[in-house]
C-alpha positions in Angstrom: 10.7 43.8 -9.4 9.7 43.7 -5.5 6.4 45.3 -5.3 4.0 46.8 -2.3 3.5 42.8 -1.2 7.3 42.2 -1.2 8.4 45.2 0.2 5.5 44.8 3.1 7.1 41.6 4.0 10.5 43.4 3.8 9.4 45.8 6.1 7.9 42.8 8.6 11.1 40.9 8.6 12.8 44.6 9.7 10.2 45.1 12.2 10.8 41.5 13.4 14.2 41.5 13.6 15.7 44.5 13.6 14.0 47.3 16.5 15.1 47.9 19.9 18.8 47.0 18.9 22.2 48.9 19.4 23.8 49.9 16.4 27.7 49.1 16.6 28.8 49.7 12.7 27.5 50.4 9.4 28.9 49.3 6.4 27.7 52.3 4.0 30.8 52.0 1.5 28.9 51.1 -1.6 28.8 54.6 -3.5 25.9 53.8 -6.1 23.6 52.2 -3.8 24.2 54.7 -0.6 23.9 58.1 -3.4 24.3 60.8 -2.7 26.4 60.1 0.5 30.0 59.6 0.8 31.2 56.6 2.2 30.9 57.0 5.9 28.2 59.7 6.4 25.2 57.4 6.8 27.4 54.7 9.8 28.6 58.5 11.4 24.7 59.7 11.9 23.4 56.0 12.9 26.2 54.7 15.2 25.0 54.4 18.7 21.5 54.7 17.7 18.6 52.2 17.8 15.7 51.9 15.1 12.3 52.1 17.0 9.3 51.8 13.9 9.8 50.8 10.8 7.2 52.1 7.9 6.2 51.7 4.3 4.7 53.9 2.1 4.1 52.1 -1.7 7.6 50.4 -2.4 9.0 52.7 -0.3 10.4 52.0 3.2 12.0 53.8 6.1 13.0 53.3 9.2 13.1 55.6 11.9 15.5 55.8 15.0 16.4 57.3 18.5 19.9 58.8 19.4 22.7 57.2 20.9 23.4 56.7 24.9 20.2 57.0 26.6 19.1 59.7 24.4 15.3 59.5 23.7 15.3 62.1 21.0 14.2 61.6 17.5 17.1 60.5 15.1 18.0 60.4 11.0 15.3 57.9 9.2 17.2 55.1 7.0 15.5 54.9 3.9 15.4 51.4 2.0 14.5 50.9 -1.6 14.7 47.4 -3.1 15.0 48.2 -6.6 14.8 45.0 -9.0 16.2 42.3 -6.4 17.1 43.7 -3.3 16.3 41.6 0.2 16.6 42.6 3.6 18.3 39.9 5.4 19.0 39.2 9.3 21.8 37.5 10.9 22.2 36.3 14.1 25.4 36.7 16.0 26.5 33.0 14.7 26.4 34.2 11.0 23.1 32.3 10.3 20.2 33.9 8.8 16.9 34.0 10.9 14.8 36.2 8.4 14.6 37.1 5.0 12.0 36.1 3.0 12.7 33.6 -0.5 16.0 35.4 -0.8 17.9 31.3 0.2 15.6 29.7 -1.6 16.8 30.8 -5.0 19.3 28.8 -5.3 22.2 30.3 -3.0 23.9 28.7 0.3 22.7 30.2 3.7 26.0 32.1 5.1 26.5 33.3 0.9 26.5 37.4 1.8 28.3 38.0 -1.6 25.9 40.4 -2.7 25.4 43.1 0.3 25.2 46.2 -0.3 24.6 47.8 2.6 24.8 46.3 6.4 23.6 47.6 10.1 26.0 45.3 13.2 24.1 45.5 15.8 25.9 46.1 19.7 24.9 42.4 20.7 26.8 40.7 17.1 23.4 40.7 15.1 23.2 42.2 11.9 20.4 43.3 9.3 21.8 43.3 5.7 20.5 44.5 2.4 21.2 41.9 -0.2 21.1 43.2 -3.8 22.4 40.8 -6.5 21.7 43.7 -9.2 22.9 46.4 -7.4 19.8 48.4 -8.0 18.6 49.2 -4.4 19.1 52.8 -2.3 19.7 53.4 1.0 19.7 57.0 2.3 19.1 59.1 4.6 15.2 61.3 5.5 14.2 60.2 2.4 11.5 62.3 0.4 8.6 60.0 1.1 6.3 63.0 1.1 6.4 63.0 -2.8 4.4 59.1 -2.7 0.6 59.0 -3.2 -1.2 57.6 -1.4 -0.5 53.9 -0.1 -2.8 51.4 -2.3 -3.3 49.0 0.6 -5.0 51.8 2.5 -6.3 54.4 0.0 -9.8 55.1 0.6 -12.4 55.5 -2.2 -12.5 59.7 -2.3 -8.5 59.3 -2.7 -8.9 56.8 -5.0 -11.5 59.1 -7.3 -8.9 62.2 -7.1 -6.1 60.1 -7.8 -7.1 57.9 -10.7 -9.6 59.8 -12.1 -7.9 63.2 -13.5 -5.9 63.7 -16.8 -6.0 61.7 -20.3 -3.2 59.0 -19.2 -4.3 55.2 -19.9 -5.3 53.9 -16.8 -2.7 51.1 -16.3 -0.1 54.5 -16.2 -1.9 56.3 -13.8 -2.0 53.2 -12.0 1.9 53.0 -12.1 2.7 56.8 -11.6 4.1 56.6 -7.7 3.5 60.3 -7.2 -0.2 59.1 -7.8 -0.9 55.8 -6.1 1.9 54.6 -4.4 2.8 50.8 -4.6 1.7 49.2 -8.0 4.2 48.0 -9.9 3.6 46.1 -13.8 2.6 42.6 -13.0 -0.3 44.3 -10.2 -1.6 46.7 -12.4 -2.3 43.6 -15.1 -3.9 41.5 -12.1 -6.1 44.9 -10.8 -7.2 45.9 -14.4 -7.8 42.3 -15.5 -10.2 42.1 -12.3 -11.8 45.0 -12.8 -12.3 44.2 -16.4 -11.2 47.3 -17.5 -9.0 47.9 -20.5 -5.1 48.7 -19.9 -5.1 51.5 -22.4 -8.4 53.3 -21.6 -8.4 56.8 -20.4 -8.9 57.7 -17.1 -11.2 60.6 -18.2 -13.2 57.9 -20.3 -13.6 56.2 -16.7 -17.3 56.6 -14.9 -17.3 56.5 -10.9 -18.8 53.1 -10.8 -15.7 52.1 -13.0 -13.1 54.1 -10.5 -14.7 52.7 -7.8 -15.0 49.0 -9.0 -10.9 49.9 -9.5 -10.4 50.8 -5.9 -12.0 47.4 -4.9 -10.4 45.7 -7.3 -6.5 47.4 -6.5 -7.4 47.0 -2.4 -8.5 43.1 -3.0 -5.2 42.5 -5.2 -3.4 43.7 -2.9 -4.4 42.4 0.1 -4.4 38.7 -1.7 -0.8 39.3 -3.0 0.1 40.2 0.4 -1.4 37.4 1.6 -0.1 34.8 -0.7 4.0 36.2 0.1 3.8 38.0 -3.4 2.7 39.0 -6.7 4.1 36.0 -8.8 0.4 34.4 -6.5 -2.0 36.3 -8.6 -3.9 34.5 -11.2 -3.3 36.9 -14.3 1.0 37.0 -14.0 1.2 33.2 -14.2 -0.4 33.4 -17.8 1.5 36.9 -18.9 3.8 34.9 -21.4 3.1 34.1 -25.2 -0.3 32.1 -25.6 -1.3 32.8 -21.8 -5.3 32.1 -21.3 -7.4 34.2 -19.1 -8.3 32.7 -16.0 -12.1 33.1 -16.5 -12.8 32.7 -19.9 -10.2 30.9 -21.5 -9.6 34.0 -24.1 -5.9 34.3 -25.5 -4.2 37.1 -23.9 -3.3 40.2 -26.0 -0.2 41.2 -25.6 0.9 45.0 -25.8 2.9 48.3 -24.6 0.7 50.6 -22.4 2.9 53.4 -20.4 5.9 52.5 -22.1 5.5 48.4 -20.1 4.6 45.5 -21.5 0.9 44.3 -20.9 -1.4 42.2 -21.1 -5.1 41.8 -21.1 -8.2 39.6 -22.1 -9.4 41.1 -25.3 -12.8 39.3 -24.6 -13.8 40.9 -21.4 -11.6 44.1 -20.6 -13.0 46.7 -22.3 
């Protein structure tokens, strides 16, 4: 499942591709993905407009925009959600794709739009799609970002502390609750705990503040490396999360296990 690294490229290839442009049409006519709005709704508020900043918040992303004509006043934010395999994909006005992360390289023919699920066509022929093989994305409008924690590529220490550290949850699902700490998703929250060398299942009230902040360092340096590598499947603990994986330092088996209701896993030797 795309996580804050994916979706932060997501957000660059709509930032890159995407602003400043005229919006001719919408295709908004798949139901399930554009809930709750009817068919229509979301092409009659954006037509004419043009999307000025695009932002992300944890998994989360929106975009906002400016009226139509010469209009400078504010108009509806799109809100994009990538679910399980959604890609945000650009076209040129020849059909051919000039951004959109690995979405080609996994095994399907540039020009192969079989799977969108939701598409901007921009004034000069352009177009920025949302390709979703699994049909698990959302696209809507003024989304309710305001109930996402805090961002974990930019949550400071102190937020950090309030966020993580209250409650009895096990720390890997206080890692994963969005309304907490927006942006980790399974396979981070293995890589931040396993660097921290903290155990998936302890307690966050069992946690001392040199643990919660050796956490924050841990989360912002997982991050940042998963962002900078073009992904999570980069990080050195999801490579071995399979039967008889090895930790990367000590050569321990892996335990394998259910923490938050996900499956996890973690060096028995050294996360304690």
């Amino acid at each position: 499942m795309p996580e804050l690294p994916e979706v932060e490229s997501a957000r660059a290839v709509i930032a890159g591709g995407a602003l400043g442009r005229r919006i001719a049409a919408v295709d908004d006519s798949d139901r399930y993905v554009c809930r709750p709005h009817a068919p229509g709704e979301i092409a009659q508020a954006l037509v004419g407009a043009k999307l000025t900043e695009a932002h992300r918040r944890g998994k989360s992303m929106w975009v906002e925009s400016v009226g139509a004509g010469r209009s400078r006043r504010s108009g509806p934010t799109l809100g994009l959600h990538l679910g399980m395999s959604g890609k945000i994909v650009i076209v040129d006005p020849d059909g051919d794709e000039t951004d959109g992360g690995d979405y080609w390289q996994r095994g399907r023919p540039p020009g192969d739009f079989r799977f969108q699920r939701f598409g901007l066509t921009f004034a000069d022929g352009g177009k920025m799609l949302l390709i979703d093989p699994r049909r698990l994305g959302r696209v809507r409008l003024d989304p309710p970002v305001e109930r996402l924690g805090p961002d974990a590529a930019a949550i400071t220490a102190g937020e950090f502390r309030a966020a993580l550290g209250r409650g009895t949850a096990p720390v890997k699902a206080r890692l994963l609750d969005q309304t907490a700490l927006a942006g980790i998703g399974n396979l981070l929250a293995d890589q931040i705990l396993w660097q921290a060398r903290i155990r998936p299942s302890r307690r966050v009230n069992e946690l001392s503040r040199p643990d919660l902040d050796r956490l924050h360092r841990t989360t912002r340096a997982a991050v940042a490396a998963a962002i900078k590598g073009g992904g999570v499947h980069t990080l050195r603990i999801v490579e071995q999360r399979r039967p008889g994986g090895h930790c990367p330092r000590d050569g321990a088996e892996l335990r394998r296990g259910t923490v938050g209701g996900r499956t996890t896993f973690w060096c028995p030797a050294e996360q304690n």
